[in-house]
ZANUSE-13049 format. One record per residue (C-alpha): residue in one letter; x, y negated, z. Coordinates in nm, 4 decimals, decimal comma, padded with zeros to 6 digits. Layout:
ZANUSE-13049
["a" [X Y Z]],
...
end
This chain:
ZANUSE-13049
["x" [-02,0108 -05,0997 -15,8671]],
["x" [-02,2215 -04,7570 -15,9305]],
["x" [-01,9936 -04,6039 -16,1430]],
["x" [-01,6375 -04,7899 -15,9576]],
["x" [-01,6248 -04,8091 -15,5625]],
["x" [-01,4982 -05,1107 -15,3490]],
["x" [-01,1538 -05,0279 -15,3115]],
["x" [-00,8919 -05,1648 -15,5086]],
["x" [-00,6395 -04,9447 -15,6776]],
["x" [-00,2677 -05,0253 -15,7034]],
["x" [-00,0990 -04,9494 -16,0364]],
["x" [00,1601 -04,7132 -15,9988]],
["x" [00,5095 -04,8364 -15,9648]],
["x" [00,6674 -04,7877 -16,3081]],
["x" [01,0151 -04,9445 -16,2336]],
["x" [01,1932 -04,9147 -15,9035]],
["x" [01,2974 -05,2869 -15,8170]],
["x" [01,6403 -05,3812 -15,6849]],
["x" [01,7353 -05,7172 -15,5392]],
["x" [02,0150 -05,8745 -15,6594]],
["x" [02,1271 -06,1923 -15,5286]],
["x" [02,3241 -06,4325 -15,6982]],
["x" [02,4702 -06,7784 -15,6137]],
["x" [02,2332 -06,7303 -15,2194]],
["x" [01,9375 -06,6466 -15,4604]],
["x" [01,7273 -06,3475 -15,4484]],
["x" [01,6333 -06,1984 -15,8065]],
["x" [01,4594 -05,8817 -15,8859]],
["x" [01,5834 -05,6820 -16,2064]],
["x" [01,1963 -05,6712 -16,3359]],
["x" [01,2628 -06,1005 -16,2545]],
["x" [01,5495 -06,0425 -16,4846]],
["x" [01,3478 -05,8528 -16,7702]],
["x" [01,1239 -06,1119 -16,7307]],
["x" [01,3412 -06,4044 -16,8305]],
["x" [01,5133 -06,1814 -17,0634]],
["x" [01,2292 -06,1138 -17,3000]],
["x" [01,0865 -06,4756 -17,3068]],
["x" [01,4524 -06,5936 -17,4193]],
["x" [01,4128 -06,3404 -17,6762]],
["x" [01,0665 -06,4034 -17,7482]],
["x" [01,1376 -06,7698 -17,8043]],
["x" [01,4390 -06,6832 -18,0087]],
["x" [01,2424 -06,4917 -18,2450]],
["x" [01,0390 -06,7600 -18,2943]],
["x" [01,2455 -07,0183 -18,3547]],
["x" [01,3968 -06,7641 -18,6078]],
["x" [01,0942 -06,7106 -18,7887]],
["x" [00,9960 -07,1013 -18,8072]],
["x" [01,3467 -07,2393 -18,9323]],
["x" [01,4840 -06,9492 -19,1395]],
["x" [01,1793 -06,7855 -19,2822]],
["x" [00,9666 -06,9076 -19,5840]],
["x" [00,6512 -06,8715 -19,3880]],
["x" [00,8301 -07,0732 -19,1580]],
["x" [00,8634 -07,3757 -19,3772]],
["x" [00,5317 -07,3462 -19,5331]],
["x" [00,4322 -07,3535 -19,1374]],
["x" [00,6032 -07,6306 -19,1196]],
["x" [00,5145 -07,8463 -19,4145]],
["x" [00,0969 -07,7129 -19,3230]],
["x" [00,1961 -07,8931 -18,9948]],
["x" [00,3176 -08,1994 -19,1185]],
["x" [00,1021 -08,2591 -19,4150]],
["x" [-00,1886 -08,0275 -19,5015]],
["x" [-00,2995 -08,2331 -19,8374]],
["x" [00,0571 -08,2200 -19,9958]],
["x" [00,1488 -07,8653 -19,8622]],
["x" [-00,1602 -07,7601 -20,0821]],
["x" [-00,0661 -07,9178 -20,3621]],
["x" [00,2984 -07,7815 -20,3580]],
["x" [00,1775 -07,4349 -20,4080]],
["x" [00,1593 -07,3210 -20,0634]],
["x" [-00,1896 -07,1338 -19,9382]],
["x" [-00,2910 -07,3379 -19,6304]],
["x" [-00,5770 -07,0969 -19,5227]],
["x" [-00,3266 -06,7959 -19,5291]],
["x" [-00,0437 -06,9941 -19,3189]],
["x" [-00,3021 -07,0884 -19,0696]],
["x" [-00,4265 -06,7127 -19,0659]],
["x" [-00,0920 -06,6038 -18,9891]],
["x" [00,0296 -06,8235 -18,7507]],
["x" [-00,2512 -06,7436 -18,5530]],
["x" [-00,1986 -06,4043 -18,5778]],
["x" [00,2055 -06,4738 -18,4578]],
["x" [00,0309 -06,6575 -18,1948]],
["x" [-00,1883 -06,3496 -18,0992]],
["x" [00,0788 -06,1020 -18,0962]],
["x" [00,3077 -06,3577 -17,8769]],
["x" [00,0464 -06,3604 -17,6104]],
["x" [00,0023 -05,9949 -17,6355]],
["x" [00,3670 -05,8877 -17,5919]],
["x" [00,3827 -06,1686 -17,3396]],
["x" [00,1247 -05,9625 -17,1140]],
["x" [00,2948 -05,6792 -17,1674]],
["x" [00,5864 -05,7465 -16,9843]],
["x" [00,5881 -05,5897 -16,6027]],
["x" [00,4571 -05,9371 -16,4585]],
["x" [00,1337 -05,8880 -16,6916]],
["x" [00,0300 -05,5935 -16,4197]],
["x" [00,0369 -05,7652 -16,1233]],
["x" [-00,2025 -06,0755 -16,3120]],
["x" [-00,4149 -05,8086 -16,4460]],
["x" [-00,5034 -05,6582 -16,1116]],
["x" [-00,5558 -06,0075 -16,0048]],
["x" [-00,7817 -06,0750 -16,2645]],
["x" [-01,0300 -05,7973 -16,2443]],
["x" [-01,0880 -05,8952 -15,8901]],
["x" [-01,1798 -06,1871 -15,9724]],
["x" [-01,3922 -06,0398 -16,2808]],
["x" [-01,5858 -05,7957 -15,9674]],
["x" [-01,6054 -06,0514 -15,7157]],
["x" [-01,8141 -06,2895 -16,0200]],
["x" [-02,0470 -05,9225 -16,0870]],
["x" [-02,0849 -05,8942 -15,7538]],
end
C-alpha cells in the first residue's frame, strides 16, 4: 500500500463490445471470442491426443504405466509434457479477454488479504 494507493484501476478497454442478440438472447462479440477459442482449444486437443504419437504414448501412460514402459515409450518424458500442454492450456485460457476482468478481481482479493 506505500508504493500502490487505494484506488482501483480499470484496465483499459481493448475491444469495443457490441450486443448481438440472437434467438431473444443477448451475446457480446468478446462472449463470442470466448466460446470460440475454447471450441478451438478443445479441438486442438483432442487433435493432439488421438492423431499424434505423443498422443498415444499419453494414452497408453494413462492406461497402463508398467506396460507403456516396457513398450519403449519414456513415461517420465510423457508425463513432463503433458504437464507442460496442461500449463500452456491454462495460460492461453487466461489470456482470452474474460482472463482481465478475473484478474482485476483477483488482486483485490490478493490486497484486501495484505491489508
Amino acid at each position: 500500500m506505500l508504493v500502490w494507493s487505494r484506488n482501483v484501476l480499470a484496465f483499459p478497454q481493448i475491444i469495443d463490445i457490441k450486443l448481438y442478440t440472437i434467438a431473444g438472447a443477448t451475446i457480446t462479440n468478446v462472449q463470442i471470442t470466448i466460446i470460440v477459442t475454447c471450441v478451438a482449444m478443445m479441438a486442438a486437443l483432442a487433435l493432439l491426443v488421438y492423431r499424434t504419437r505423443l498422443g498415444t504414448a499419453m494414452r497408453a501412460t494413462a492406461q497402463n504405466p508398467q506396460v507403456a514402459g516396457l513398450m519403449g515409450i519414456d513415461i517420465n518424458r510423457v508425463i513432463a509434457f503433458t504437464f507442460a500442454i496442461g500449463a500452456a492450456l491454462a495460460a492461453g485460457y487466461r489470456g482470452d479477454p474474460r482472463g482481465a476482468r478475473s484478474a482485476v478481481k483477483a488482486i483485490r482479493r490478493v490486497a484486501l488479504v495484505l491489508q
